[in-house]
C-alpha angles and dihedrals in degrees: 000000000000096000101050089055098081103038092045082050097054090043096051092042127072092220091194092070087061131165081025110086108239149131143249129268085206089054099048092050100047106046125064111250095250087054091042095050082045089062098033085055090048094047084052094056094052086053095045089050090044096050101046092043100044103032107022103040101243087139094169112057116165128178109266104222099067107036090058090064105113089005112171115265089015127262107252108171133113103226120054125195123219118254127027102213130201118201102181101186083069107025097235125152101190128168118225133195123184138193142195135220141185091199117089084238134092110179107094093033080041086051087040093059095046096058098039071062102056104084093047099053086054094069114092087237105068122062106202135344128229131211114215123180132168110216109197100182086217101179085053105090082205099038120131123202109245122188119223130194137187131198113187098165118078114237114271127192117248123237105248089230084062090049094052090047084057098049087040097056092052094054085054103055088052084048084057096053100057089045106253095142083173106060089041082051091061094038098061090055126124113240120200094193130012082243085068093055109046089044090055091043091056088058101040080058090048088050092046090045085059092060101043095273110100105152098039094094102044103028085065108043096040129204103338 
């Protein structure tokens, strides 16, 4: 998947526009319109991602679909955005959906993505939701691509159980990777107290020192 990225990116971008952000007349006459809004709203999601997690700290961004599986209490809406981000300076879990555009204008993508995040922000879990759309003004010879955002909700602490769960999940989805069905397993639990959890965590480590892994368990998950 790696190795598409750059040449699809020097194909969709007109590079001697650099630093400016546009693309490519190439690219607008070759492709059909519904294959060229499909790579205009990728390349908006790469942007989006970039931007909240570069320039505004949300240093932990996950696709929304899966990590609200067994989501606690569950997730019952009908629209789902399309990241679930952590900002731990500030102990923020915000949903973000973002949109692209080859108009120089924001406003109905921009209303689009609010209410794809409606649902979301409901849920006692997330805090806020953001709009992000990437406007390219196409048809403008001089047009620059310019990312917008929105951010209707106000910022809201997050319980230190729910920050934990998120922690938690990640590490399970690393867990997953190397193959230790066991410790993703336990990850993914649900944890009434923090007692709970230190005291499951203790003998998740006892279980692993049987079988020759003593500090997986709590080299991972640190001091909790």
């Amino acid at each position: 998947m790696a190795a598409i990225v750059k040449p699809t990116l020097k194909f969709l971008l007109d590079w001697n526009r650099a630093p400016d952000l546009s693309v490519s007349a190439h690219f607008l006459n070759v492709l059909r319109d519904f294959s060229a809004t499909t790579r205009i709203g990728e390349l908006a999601q790469g942007v989006s991602y970039a931007y909240w997690q570069w320039e505004r700290g949300y240093h932990w961004i996950t696709d929304f679909g899966p990590w609200v599986e067994g989501l606690h209490p569950p997730y019952a809406g009908t629209r789902s955005p399309d990241f679930v981000m952590l900002n731990t300076a500030i102990n923020d879990l915000a949903v973000m959906e973002s949109k692209g555009t080859g108009s120089n204008c924001h406003k109905s993508p921009m209303g689009a993505a609010l209410r794809q995040c409606k649902d979301a922000v409901a849920h006692p879990s997330f805090s806020r939701s953001f709009g992000s759309v990437l406007t390219l003004d196409s048809k403008n010879p001089g047009g620059v691509g310019t990312l917008h955002v929105r951010d209707p909700e106000k910022a809201a602490k997050v319980p230190i159980e729910l920050s934990y769960y998120v922690f938690r999940r990640s590490f399970a989805s690393w867990f997953e990777l190397t193959g230790d069905e066991d410790m993703a397993d336990w990850c993914r639990q649900e944890f009434e107290v923090l007692s709970d959890l230190r005291q499951s965590r203790r003998q998740v480590s006892n279980d692993k020192g049987e079988r020759g892994n003593p500090l997986r368990a709590t080299t991972a998950l640190g001091n909790l």
